[in-house]
Backbone bond lengths (Angstrom), bond angles and torsions (degrees), N, CA, C in turn:
res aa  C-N    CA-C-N  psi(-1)  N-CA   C-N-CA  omega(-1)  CA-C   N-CA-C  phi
1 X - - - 1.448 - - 1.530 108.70 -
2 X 1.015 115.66 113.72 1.470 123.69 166.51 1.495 131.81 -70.64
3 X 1.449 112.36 117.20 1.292 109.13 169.62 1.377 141.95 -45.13
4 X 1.409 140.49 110.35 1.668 129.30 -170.70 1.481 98.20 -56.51
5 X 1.139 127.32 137.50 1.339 140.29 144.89 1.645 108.40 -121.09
6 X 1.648 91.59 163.69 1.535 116.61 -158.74 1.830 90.41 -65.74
7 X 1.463 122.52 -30.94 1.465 120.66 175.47 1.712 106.27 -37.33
8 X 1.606 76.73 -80.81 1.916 105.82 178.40 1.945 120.88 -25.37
9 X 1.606 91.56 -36.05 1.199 107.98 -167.61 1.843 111.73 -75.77
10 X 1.722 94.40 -45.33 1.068 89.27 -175.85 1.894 121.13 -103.99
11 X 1.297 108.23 23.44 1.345 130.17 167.72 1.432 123.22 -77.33
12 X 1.449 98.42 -62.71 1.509 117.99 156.75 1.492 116.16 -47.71
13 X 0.960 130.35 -34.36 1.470 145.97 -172.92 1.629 104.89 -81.50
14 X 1.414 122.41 -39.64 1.482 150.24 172.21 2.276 102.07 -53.99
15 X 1.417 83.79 -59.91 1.896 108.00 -155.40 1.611 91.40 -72.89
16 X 1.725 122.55 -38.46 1.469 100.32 170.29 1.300 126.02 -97.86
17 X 1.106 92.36 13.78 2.310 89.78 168.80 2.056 88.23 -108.44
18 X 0.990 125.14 -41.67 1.678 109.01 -169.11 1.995 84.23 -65.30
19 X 1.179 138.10 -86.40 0.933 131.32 -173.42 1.759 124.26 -22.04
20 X 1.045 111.03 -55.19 2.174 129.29 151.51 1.509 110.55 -15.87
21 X 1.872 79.72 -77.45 1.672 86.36 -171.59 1.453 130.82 -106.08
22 X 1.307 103.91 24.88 1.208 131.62 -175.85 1.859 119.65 54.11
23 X 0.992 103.07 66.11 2.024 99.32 -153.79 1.995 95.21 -135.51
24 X 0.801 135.66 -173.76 1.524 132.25 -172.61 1.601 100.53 -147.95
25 X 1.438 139.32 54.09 1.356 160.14 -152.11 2.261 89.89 -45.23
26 X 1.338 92.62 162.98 1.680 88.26 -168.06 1.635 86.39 -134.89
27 X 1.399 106.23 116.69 1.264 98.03 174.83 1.759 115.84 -126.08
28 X 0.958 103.32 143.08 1.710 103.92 -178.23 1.650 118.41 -95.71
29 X 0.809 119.02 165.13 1.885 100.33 -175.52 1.852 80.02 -172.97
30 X 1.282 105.30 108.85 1.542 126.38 172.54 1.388 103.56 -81.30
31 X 1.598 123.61 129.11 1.299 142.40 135.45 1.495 134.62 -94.48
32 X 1.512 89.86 -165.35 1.953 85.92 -166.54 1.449 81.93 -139.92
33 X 1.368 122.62 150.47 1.447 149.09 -131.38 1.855 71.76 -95.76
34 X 1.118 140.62 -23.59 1.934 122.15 163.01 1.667 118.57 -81.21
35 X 1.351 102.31 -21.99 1.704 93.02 177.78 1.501 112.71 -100.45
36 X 1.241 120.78 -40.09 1.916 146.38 175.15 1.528 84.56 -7.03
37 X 1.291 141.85 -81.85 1.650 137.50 -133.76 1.940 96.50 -89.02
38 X 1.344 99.12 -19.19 1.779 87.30 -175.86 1.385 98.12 -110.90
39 X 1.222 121.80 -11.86 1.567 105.66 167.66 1.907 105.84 -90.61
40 X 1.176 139.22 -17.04 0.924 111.28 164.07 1.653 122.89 -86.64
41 X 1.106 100.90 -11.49 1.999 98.36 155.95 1.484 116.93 -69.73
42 X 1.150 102.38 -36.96 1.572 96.23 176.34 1.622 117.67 -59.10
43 X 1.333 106.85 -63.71 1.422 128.11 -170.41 1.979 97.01 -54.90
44 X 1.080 116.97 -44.08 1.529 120.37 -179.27 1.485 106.19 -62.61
45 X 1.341 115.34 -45.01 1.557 115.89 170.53 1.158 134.02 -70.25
46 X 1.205 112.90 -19.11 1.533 116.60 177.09 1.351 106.13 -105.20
47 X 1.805 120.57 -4.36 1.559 103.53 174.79 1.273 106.80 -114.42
48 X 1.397 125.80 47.38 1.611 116.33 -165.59 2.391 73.96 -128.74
49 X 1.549 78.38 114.67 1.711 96.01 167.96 0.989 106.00 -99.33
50 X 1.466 125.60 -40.03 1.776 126.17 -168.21 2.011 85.57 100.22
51 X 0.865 139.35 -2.42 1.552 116.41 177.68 1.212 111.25 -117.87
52 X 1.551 113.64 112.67 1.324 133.57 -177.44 1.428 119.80 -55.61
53 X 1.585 119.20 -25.12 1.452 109.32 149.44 1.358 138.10 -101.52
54 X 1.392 120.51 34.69 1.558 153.34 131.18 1.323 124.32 -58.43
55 X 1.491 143.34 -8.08 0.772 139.41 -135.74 1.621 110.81 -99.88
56 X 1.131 126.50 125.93 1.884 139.97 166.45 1.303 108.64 -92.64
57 X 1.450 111.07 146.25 1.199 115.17 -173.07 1.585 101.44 -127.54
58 X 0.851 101.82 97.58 1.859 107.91 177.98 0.813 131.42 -67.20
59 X 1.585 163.59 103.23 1.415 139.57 152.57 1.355 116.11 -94.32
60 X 1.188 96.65 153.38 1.951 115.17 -166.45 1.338 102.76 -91.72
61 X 0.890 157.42 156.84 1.444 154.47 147.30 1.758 109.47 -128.07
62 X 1.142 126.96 155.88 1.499 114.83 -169.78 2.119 99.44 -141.33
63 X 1.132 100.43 105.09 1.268 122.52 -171.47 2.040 104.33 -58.36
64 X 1.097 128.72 145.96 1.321 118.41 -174.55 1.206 111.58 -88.28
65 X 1.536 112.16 168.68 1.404 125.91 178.65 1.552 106.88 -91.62
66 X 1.123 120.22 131.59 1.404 125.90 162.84 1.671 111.91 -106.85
67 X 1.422 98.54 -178.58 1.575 110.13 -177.52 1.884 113.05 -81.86
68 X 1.150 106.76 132.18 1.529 97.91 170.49 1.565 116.69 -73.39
69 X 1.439 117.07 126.66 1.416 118.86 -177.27 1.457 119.06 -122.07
70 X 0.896 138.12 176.10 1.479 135.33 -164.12 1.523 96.79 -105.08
71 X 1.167 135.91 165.79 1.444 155.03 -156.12 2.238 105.17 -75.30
72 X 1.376 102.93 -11.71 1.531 106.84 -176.21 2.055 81.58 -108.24
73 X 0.859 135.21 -47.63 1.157 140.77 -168.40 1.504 135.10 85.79
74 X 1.274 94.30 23.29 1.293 126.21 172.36 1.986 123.89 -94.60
75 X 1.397 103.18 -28.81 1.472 106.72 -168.03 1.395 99.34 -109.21
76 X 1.799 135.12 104.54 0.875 141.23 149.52 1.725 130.06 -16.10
77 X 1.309 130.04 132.38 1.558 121.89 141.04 1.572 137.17 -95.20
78 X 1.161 102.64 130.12 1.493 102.66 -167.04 1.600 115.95 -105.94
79 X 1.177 110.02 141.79 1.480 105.72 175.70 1.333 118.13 -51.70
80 X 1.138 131.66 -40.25 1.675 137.68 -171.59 1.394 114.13 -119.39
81 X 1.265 112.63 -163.31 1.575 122.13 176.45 1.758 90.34 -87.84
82 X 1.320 111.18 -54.31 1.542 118.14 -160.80 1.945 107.74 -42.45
83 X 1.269 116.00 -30.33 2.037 110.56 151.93 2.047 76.39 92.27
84 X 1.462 129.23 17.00 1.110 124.77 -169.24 1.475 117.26 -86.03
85 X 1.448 109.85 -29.37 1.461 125.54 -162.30 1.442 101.34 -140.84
86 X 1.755 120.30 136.67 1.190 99.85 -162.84 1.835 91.41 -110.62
87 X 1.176 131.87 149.65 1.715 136.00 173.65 1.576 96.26 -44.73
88 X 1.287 98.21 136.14 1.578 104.95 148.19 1.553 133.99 -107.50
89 X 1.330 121.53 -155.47 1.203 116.89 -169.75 1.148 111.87 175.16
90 X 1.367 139.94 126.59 1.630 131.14 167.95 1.145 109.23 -54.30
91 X 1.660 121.34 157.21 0.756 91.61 -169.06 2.035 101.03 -127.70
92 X 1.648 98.92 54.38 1.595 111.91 155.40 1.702 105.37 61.83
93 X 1.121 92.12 -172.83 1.527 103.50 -165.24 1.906 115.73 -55.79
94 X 1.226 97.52 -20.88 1.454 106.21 -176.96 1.459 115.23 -77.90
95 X 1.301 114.11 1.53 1.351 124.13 166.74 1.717 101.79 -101.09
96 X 0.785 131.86 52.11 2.027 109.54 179.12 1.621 89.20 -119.83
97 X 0.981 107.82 -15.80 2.087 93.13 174.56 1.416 107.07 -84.01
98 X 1.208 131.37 -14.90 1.247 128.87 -155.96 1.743 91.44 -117.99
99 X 1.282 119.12 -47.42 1.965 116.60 155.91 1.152 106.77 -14.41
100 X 2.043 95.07 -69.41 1.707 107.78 -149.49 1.434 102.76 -58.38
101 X 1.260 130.85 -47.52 1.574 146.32 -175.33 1.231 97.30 -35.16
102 X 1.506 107.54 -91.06 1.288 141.86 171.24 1.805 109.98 -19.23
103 X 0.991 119.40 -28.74 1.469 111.85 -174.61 1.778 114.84 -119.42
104 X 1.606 110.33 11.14 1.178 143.37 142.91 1.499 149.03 -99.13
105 X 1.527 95.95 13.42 1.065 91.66 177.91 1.884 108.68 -128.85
């Protein structure tokens, strides 16, 4: 038995208006270079109905990682003591113009 999630919810919601009004809806759904490979298994699994006029057309786009910085934005975080490697981080909604680019060109 599968859990409803807000995906599930609003996929299904997608598959009977493209199916309705006969249209193939285009939806984008931005990740971050740690979720990108399990959210598009997910999203592929939960939108496969088997009815060819149901159909969503997804694209993935994967937003970049930036550096983690301290609140002045000057003082780095580092993975270790060694100051060798600095933390990263997606870097959230303020990347989706630069995704969208980025995954068009």
């Amino acid at each position: 038995n599968q859990t409803t999630t807000l995906y599930i919810i609003h996929i299904q919601n997608l598959e009977k208006k493209a199916k309705k009004f006969k249209y193939v809806p285009q939806v984008v759904i931005m990740c971050s270079t740690n979720n990108r490979n399990v959210t598009e298994e997910y999203i592929n699994k939960i939108s496969t109905t088997g009815d060819p006029d149901a159909l969503i057309d997804f694209h993935f786009i994967t937003q970049q990682d930036v550096e983690c910085l301290d609140k002045t934005g000057e003082d780095k975080f580092y993975l270790d003591d060694s100051n060798k490697e600095v933390a990263k981080s997606p870097n959230g909604n303020g990347d989706v113009f630069h995704a969208l680019s980025e995954e068009n060109s």
